[in-house]
C-alpha positions in Angstrom: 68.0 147.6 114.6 65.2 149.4 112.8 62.1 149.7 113.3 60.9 147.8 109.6 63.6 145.3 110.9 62.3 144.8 114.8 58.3 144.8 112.8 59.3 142.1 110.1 61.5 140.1 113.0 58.6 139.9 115.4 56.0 138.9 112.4 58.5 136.2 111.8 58.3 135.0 115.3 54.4 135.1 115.9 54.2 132.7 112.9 57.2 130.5 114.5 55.2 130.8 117.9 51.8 129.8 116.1 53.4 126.4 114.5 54.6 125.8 118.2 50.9 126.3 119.7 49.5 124.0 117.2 51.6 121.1 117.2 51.2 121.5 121.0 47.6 121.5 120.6 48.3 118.7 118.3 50.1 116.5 120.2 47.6 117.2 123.4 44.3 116.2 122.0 45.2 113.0 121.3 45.2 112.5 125.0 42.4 114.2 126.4 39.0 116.0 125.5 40.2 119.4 125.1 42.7 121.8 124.9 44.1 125.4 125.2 47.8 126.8 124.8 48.8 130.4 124.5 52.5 131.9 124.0 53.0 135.7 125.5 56.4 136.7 124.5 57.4 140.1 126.0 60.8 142.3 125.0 61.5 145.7 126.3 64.0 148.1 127.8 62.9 150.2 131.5 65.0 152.6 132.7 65.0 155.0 135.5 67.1 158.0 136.4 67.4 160.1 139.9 69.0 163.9 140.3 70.2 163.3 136.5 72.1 160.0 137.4 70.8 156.9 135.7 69.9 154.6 138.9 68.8 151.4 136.5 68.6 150.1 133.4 66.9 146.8 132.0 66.6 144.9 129.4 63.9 141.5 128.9 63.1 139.2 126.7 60.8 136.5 127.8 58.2 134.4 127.2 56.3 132.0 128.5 53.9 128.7 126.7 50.9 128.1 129.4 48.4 124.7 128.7 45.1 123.8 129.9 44.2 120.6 129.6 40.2 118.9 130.2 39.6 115.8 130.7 36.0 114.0 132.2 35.3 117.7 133.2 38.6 117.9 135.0 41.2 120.9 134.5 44.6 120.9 134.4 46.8 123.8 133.7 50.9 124.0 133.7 53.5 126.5 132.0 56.7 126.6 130.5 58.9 129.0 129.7 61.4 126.6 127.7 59.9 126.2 124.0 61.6 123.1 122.7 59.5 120.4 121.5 61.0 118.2 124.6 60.2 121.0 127.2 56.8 121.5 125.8 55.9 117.5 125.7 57.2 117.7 129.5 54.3 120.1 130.4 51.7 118.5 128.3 52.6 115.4 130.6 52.6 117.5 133.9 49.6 119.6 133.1 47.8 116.2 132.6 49.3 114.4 136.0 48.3 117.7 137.8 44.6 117.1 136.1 44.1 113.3 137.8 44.4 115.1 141.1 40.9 117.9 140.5 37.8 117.5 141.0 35.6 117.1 137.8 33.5 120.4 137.8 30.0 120.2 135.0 31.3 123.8 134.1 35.0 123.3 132.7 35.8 123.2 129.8 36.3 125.8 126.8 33.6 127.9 125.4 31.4 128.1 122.7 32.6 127.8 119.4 30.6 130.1 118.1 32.2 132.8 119.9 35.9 132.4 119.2 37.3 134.5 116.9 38.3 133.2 114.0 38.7 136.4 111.8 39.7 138.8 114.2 40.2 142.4 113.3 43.6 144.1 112.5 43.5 146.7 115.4 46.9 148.6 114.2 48.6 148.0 118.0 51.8 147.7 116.9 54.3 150.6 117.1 57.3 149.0 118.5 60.4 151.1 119.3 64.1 150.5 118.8 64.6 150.2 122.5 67.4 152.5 122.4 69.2 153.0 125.8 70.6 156.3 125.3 67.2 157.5 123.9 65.6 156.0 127.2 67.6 157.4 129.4 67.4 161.1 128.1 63.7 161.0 128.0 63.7 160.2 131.8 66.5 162.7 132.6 64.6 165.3 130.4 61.4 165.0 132.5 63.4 165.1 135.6 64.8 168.7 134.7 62.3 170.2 133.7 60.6 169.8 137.3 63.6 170.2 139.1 64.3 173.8 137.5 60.9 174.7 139.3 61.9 176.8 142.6 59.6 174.9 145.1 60.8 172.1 144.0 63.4 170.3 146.3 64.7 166.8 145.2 63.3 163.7 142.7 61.9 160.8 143.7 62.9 160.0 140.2 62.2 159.3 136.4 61.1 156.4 134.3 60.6 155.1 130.6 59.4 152.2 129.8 59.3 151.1 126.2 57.8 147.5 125.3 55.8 145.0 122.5 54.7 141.6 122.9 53.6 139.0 120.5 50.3 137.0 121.7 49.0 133.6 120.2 46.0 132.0 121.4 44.8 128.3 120.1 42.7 125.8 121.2 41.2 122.1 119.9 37.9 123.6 119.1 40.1 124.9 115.9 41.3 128.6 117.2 44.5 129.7 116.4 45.2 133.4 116.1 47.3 136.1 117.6 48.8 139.1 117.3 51.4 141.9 118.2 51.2 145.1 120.7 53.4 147.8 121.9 53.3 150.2 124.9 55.4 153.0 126.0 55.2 155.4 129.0 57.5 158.1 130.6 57.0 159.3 134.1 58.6 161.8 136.5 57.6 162.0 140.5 59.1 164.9 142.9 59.3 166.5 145.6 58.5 169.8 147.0 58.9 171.9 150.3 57.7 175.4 151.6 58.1 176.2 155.6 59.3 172.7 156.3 56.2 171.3 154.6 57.1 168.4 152.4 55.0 167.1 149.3 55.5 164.5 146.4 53.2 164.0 143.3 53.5 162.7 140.0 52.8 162.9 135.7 53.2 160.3 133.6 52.6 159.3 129.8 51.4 156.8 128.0 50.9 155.0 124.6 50.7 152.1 122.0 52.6 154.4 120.0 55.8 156.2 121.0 55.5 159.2 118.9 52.0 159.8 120.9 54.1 160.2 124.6 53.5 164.0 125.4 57.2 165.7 125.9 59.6 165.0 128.8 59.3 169.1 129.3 55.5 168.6 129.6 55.6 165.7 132.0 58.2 167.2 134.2 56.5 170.6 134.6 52.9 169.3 135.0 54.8 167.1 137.9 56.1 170.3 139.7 53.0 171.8 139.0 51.0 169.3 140.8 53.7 168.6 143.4 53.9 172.3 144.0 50.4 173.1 144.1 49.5 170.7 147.2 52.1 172.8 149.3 50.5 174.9 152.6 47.4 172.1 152.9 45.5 172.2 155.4 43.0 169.7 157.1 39.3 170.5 156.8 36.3 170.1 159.4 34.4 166.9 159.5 31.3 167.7 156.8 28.9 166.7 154.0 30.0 168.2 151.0 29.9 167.3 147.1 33.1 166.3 145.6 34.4 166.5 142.7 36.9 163.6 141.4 39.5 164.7 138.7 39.7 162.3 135.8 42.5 160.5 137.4 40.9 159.3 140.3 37.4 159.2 138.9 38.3 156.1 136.6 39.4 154.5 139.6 35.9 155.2 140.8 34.3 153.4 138.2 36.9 151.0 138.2 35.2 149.6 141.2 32.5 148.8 138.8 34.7 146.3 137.7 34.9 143.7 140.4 31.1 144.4 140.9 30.4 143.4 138.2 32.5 140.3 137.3 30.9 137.1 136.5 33.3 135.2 139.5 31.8 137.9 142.4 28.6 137.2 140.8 28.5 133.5 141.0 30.0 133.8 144.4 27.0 136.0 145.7 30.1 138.1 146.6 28.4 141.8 144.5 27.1 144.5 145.8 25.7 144.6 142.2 24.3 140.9 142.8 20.7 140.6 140.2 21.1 144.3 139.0 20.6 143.4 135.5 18.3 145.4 134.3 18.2 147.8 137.0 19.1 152.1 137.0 21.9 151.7 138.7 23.2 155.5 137.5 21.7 158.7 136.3 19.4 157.9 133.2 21.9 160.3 131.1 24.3 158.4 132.0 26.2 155.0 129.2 29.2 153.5 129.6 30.1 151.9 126.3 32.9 149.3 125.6 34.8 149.1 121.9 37.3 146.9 122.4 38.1 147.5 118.5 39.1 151.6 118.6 42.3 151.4 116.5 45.8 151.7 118.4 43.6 151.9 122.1 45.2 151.0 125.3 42.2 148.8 125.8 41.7 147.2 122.4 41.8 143.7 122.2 40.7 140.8 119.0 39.8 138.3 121.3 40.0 137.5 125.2 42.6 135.3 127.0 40.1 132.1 126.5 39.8 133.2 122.5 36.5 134.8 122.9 36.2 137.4 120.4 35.6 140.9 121.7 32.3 142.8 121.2 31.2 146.2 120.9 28.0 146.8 123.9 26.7 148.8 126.6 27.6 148.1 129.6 25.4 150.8 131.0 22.7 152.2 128.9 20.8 155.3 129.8 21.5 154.4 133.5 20.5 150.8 133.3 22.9 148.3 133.7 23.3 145.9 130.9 25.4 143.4 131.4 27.9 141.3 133.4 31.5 140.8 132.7 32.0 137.0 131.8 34.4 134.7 131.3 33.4 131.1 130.1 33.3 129.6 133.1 31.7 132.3 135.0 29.2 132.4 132.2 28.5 128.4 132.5 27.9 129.0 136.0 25.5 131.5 135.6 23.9 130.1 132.7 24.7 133.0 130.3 27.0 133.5 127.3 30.4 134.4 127.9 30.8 138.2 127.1 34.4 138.3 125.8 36.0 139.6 129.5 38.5 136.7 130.5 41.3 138.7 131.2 39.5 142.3 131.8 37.7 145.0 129.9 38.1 146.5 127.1 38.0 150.2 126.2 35.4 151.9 128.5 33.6 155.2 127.3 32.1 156.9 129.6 29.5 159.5 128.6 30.2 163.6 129.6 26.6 165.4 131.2 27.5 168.0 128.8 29.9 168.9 125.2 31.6 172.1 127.3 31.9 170.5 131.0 35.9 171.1 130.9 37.3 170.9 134.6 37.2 174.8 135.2 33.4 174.5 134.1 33.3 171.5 136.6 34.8 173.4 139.6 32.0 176.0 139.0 29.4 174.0 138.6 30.8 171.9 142.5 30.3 175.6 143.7 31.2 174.9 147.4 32.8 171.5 148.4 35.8 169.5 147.7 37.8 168.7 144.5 39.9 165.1 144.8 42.9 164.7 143.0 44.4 161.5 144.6 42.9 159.1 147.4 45.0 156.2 149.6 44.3 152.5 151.1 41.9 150.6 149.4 38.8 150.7 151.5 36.3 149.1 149.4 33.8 146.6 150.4 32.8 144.5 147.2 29.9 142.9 148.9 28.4 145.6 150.5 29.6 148.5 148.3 31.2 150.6 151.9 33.4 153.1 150.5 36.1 154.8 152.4 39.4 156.4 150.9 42.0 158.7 152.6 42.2 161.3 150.1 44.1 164.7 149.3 43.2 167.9 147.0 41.4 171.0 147.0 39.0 173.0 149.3 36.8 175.3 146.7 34.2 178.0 147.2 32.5 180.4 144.7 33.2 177.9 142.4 37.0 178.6 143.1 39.8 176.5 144.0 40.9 178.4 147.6 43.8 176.3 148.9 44.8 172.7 149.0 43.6 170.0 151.9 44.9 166.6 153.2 44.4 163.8 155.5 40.6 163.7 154.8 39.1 160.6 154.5 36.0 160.6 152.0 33.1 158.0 152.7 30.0 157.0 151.2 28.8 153.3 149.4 29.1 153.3 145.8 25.6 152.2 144.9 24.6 155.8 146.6 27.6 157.3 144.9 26.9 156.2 141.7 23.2 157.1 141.2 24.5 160.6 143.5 26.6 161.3 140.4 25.5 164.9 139.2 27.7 165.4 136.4 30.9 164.2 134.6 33.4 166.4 132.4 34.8 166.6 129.2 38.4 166.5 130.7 38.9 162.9 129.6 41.8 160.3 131.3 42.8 159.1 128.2 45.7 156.3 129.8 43.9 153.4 131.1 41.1 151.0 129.9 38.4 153.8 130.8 38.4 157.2 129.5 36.1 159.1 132.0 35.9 163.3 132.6 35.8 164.2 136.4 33.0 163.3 138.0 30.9 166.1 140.4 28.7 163.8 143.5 26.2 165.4 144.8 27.3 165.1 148.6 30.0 162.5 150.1 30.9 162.2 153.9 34.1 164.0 154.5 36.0 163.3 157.6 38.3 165.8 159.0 39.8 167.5 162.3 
């Protein structure tokens, strides 16, 4: 099938899916206060190859209808994934049934009406592929042979492509009823390496609304040899205080724990380190994270949120300051605030460079003497107190040179220390996940060792 076809065929659907949400919304309200339905159909092909054989190949196509029912300030939710009218009147019934048995709760309900989006912007995230097999299967293969013609490296842990699109419809009786279609794609390759008995695996991948945007499967397989390759002869440093430098691939995950600090459920809970920080410099005063949910064909960008809560352009962190927490509707009822569009997650965080020229090399001078990170283990993260503590692997510089690689380390510190410790962050941005950040120098982190 083509690609006009597969674009006009899934078009079709979302306005078949729409009638479905509103004569479900329809034939709900006439029994209880309020209501909310959404549909997330899902099609898409994965495959995955190993030494050039293909090890798997699948195919879906599913979907599911989920309702939300309120009632005397009791919630009841149920899903579906059978989208007759019979199936669909079934799960009305049970979401209702399971409602009678919660307790009523002041803050349930949907949100305010003057915050759904009912004009939502066109944010041009559909580039849907033909989900050709063959195709698939090359691109992984490719990848794979590429970074097994390296000499270091020994055997594959394997290849993967992924290529996917989803329809999404959103309505509730508050008079909401929109949606819209998405795509993503990615190719990976992961190997393995050995020099003088010494064994080490890494990974590249690519990823993208559109599938024209995927770097090569010759790029991806030789920047996995090269980074699978250049971890070989590590060695394990002394225990010491050094600053670190996280690479953009692990420094997003550093901010990432941002996220659950800041989240209007761990706020409600008491359960932040980040607990009445409104307000406060909680980084560097050169330092803004800002969120555009709206940047056209983003891995990010979203209309609306899962509760129909239209997306916004804000800082999150201005100048240092923090600005804001990340609500849903209830989370924002309980906290007497405005919901800020976050049901469901972020959206597109931009995280300001120190300086226009900071690539990495400029970052590895500028660390001088310490550690550079380039992938950390276990998820030692305290939420409430902010303790930090990840095994880690990378590189061991002086003169502002890479010398020779380093493993089992374990780096330690708490974040609200590492955050406002943060000297300076690159250009080198990670372009692949909901937060394009460069790497990120700290001024000094707890390193332990032999």
């Amino acid at each position: 099938m083509s690609i006009d076809q597969i674009k006009k065929d899934a078009k079709i659907q979302q306005t078949k899916l729409s009638s479905i949400v509103a004569s479900a919304i329809k034939q709900a309200k006439t029994l209880v206060d309020e209501v909310e339905v959404s549909i997330n159909q899902s099609t898409g092909i994965s495959v995955s190859t190993r030494l050039g054989e293909t090890e798997n190949v699948e195919f879906n196509s599913d979907g599911a209808l989920a309702i939300t029912v309120y009632q005397n300030q009791r919630k009841g939710s149920a899903s579906t994934n059978d989208l007759s009218a019979h199936a669909i009147t079934q799960t009305i019934d049970m979401a209702i049934k399971i409602m009678q048995y919660t307790s009523s709760d002041p803050y349930s309900g949907l949100g305010d009406v003057n915050l759904m989006a009912f004009n939502p912007p066109d944010l041009d995230l559909f580039y849907p592929s033909d989900l050709n097999v063959d195709n698939a299967i090359e691109q992984a293969k490719q990848a794979e042979q590429v970074a097994l013609a390296h000499p270091k490296i020994m055997s594959s842990d394997g290849g993967y492509f992924s290529s996917r699109y989803g329809i999404y419809v959103y309505g509730n009786s508050l008079g909401m009823l929109q949606g819209y279609c998405a795509s993503s794609h990615s190719l990976s390759c992961s190997v393995i390496a050995e020099q003088d008995g010494q064994m080490e695996r890494n990974y590249a991948y690519t990823s993208s609304r559109d599938i024209k945007q995927l770097h090569t499967p010759a790029s991806v397989g030789q920047e996995a040899a090269e980074k699978t390759v250049a971890q070989l002869g590590a060695k394990q440093i002394a225990t010491m205080k050094v600053p670190v430098l996280f690479s953009a691939n692990v420094a997003v995950g550093l901010l990432g724990h941002l996220i659950g600090a800041l989240s209007g459920g761990a706020i409600y809970r008491k359960s932040s380190f980040l607990l009445n920080a409104i307000g406060q410099e909680i980084f560097p005063s050169w330092l803004t994270i800002y969120e555009d949910p709206h940047i056209l064909k983003g891995i990010g960008s979203s209309p609306f949120d899962s509760e129909g809560t239209k997306t916004v352009k804000r800082n999150i962190v201005e100048q240092g300051v923090l600005q804001t927490y990340l609500l849903s509707n209830y989370s924002a009822k309980k906290l007497g605030l405005s919901s800020t569009g976050h049901a469901g997650g972020i959206h597109n965080w931009l995280v300001s460079p120190s300086q226009i020229d900071a690539d990495f090399h400029a970052m590895v001078k500028k660390l001088d003497k310490g550690v550079v990170i380039t992938s950390l283990m276990g998820q030692g993260v305290n939420n409430v107190t902010g303790d930090y503590s990840r095994g880690a692997t990378g590189f061991w510089v002086e003169n502002g040179t890479i010398q020779y690689p380093i493993n089992e380390i374990t780096i330690a510190g708490n974040l609200k220390d590492i955050y406002k410790n943060i000297v300076a962050i690159g250009n080198d941005l990670e372009t692949r996940g909901n937060i394009q950040c460069g790497s990120i120098l700290i001024d000094n982190m707890s390193i332990a060792g032999k």
